[in-house]
C-alpha positions as CSV (number, residue, x, y, z in Angstrom):
1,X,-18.9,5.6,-4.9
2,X,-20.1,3.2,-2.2
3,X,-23.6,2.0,-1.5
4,X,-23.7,2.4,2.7
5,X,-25.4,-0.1,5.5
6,X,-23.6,-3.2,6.4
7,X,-22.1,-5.1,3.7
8,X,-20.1,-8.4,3.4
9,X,-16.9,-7.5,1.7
10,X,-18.2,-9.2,-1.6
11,X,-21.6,-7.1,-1.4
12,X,-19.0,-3.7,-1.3
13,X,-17.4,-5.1,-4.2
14,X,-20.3,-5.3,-6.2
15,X,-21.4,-1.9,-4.9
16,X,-18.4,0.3,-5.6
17,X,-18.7,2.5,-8.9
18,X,-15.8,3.4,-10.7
19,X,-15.5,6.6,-12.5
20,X,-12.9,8.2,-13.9
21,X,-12.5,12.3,-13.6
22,X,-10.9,14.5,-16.1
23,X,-9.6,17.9,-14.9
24,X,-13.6,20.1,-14.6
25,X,-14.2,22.9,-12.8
26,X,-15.6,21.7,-9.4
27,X,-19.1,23.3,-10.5
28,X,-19.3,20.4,-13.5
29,X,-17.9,17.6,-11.4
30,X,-20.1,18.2,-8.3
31,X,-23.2,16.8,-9.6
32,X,-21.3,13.5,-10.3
33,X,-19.6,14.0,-6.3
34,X,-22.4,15.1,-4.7
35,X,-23.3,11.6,-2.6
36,X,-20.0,10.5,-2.4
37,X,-19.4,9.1,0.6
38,X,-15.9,6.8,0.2
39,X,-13.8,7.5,-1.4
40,X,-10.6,5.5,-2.5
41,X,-7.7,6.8,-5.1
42,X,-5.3,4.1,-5.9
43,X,-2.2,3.6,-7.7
44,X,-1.1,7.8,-7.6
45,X,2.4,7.7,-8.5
46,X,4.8,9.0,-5.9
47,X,6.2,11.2,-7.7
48,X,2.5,13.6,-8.5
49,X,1.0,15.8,-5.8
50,X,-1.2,15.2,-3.8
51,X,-3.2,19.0,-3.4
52,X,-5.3,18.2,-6.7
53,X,-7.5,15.3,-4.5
54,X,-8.5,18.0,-1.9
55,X,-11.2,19.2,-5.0
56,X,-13.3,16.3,-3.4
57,X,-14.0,18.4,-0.3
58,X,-15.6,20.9,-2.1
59,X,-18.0,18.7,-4.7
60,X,-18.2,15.6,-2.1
61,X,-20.6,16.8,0.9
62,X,-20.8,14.0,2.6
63,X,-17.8,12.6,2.0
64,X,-16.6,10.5,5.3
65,X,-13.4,9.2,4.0
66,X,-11.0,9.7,2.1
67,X,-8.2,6.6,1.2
68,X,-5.4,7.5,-0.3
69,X,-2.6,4.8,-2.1
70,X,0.4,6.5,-3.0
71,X,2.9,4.0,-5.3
72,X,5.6,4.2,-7.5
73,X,5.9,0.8,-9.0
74,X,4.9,0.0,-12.5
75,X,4.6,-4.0,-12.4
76,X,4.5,-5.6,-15.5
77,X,3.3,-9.1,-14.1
78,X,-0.4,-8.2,-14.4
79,X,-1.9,-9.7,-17.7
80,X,-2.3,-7.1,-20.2
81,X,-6.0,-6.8,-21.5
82,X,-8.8,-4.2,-23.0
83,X,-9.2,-1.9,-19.7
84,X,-5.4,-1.9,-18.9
85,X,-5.2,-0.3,-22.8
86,X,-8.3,1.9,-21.9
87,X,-7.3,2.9,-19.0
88,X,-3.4,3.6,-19.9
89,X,-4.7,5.5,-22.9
90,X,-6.7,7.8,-20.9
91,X,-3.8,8.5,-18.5
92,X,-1.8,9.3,-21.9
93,X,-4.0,11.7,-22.7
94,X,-4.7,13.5,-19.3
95,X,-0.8,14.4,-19.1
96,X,-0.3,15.8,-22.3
97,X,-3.7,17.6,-22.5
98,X,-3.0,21.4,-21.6
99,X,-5.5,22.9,-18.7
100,X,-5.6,26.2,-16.6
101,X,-8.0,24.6,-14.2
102,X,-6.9,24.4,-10.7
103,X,-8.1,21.3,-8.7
104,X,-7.1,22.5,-5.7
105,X,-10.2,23.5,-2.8
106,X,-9.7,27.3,-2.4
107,X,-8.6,28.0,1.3
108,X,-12.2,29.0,2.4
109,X,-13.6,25.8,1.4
110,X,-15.0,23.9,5.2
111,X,-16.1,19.9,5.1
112,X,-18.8,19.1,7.7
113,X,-18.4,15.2,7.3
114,X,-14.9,13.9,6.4
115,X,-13.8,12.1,9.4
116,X,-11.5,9.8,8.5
117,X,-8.1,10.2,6.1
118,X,-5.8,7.3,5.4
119,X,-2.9,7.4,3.5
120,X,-1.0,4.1,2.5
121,X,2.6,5.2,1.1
122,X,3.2,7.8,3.1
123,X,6.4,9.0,3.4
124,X,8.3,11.9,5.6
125,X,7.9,14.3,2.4
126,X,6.8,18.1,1.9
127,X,4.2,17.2,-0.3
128,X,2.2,14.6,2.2
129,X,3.0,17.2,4.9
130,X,1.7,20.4,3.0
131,X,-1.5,17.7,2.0
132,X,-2.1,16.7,5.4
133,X,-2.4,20.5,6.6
134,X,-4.7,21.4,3.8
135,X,-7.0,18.2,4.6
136,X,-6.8,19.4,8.0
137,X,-7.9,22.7,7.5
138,X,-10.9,22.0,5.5
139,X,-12.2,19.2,7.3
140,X,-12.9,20.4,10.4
141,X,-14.5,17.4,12.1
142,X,-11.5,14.8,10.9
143,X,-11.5,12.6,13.7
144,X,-8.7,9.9,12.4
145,X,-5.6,10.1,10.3
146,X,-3.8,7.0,9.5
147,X,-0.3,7.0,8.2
148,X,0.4,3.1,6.2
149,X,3.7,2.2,4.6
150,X,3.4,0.9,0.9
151,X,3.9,-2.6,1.8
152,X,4.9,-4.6,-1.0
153,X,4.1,-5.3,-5.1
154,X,1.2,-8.5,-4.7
155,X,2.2,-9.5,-8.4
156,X,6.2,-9.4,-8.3
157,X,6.8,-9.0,-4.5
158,X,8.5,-5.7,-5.1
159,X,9.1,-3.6,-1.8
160,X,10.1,0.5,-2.5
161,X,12.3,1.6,-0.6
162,X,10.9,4.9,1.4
163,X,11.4,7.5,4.0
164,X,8.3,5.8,5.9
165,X,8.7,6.9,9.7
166,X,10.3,3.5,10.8
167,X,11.6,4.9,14.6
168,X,9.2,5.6,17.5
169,X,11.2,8.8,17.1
170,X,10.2,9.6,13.5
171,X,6.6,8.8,14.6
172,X,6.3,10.4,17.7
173,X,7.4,14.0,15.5
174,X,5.0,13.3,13.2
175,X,2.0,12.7,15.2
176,X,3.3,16.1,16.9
177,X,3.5,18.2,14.0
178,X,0.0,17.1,13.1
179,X,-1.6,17.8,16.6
180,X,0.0,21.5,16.2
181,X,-1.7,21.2,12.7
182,X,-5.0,20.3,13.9
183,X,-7.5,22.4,15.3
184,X,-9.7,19.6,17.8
185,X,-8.3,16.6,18.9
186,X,-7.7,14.1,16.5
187,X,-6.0,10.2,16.5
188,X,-3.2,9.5,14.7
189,X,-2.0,6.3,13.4
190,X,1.2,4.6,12.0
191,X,1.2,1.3,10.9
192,X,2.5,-0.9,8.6
């Protein structure tokens, strides 16, 4: 979570709250969402979807963004320590665990204050397609969408290859299909 007002970069730092979510029914979570108003997800692996984040529109009110970093790489130049373990160790046991919970927003589900969604990773896939649509649907005053490559590993200089849109051809069809997806006017952006 983020504190608001305007704060130095080393001020939001110091603000942000980490949490980390286990797979709850929305009604459990909420309380936890409930003033969330940034939100950033980092380091989802390419290869997951991405309909489970759209739970956040339902137990996140007054949510205003939403920043996705989609990325496949597993670099092992970062030093090792305690919340690496921690952290790896949780993500062990979220996979194996067994749940019937869905975290996806059911289709009814409308968000008042999301305005902007950025995704860095994205690629010309289904999945960020169908995730788009559903962000789109709920979040009925989106006013920006931004569309960032995955740039390269900071540690080992690693650079994924992807199906980025590259051409002014491959970004002009994309900004299309999500105007036709949209239901106001909206801005698109692809960068790097």
């Amino acid at each position: 979570m983020e504190a608001t007002g305007l704060l130095g970069a080393s001020e939001i730092e110091a603000a942000v709250t980490k949490i980390w979510i286990q797979p709850e029914p929305s009604n459990l979570v909420g309380p936890w969402l409930k003033n969330l108003l940034i939100l950033y997800l980092r380091h989802i692996h390419g290869e997951c979807e991405l309909d489970w984040t759209t739970f956040f529109l339902e137990g996140a009110p007054l949510l205003k963004k939403i920043y996705i970093e989609v990325w496949d790489h597993t670099c092992w130049g970062y030093e090792e320590n305690e919340l690496t373990k921690d952290f790896m160790e949780k993500c062990e046991i979220l996979y194996q665990k067994k749940t019937d919970i869905s975290w996806e927003t059911p289709d009814a589900v409308k968000h008042y204050s999301l305005k902007q969604l950025i995704i860095k990773g994205y690629q010309m896939e289904e999945k960020f397609n169908r995730y788009i649509k559903r962000v789109l649907k709920a979040a009925v005053n989106l006013e920006l969408i931004i569309l960032l490559d995955s740039g390269r590993c900071e540690c080992c200089k690693f650079s994924p290859a992807t199906r980025y849109p590259r051409t002014e051809e491959e970004r002009i069809l994309i900004k299309k299909q999500i105007l036709e997806w949209a239901c106001s006017p909206i801005k698109i952006g692809i960068g790097t």
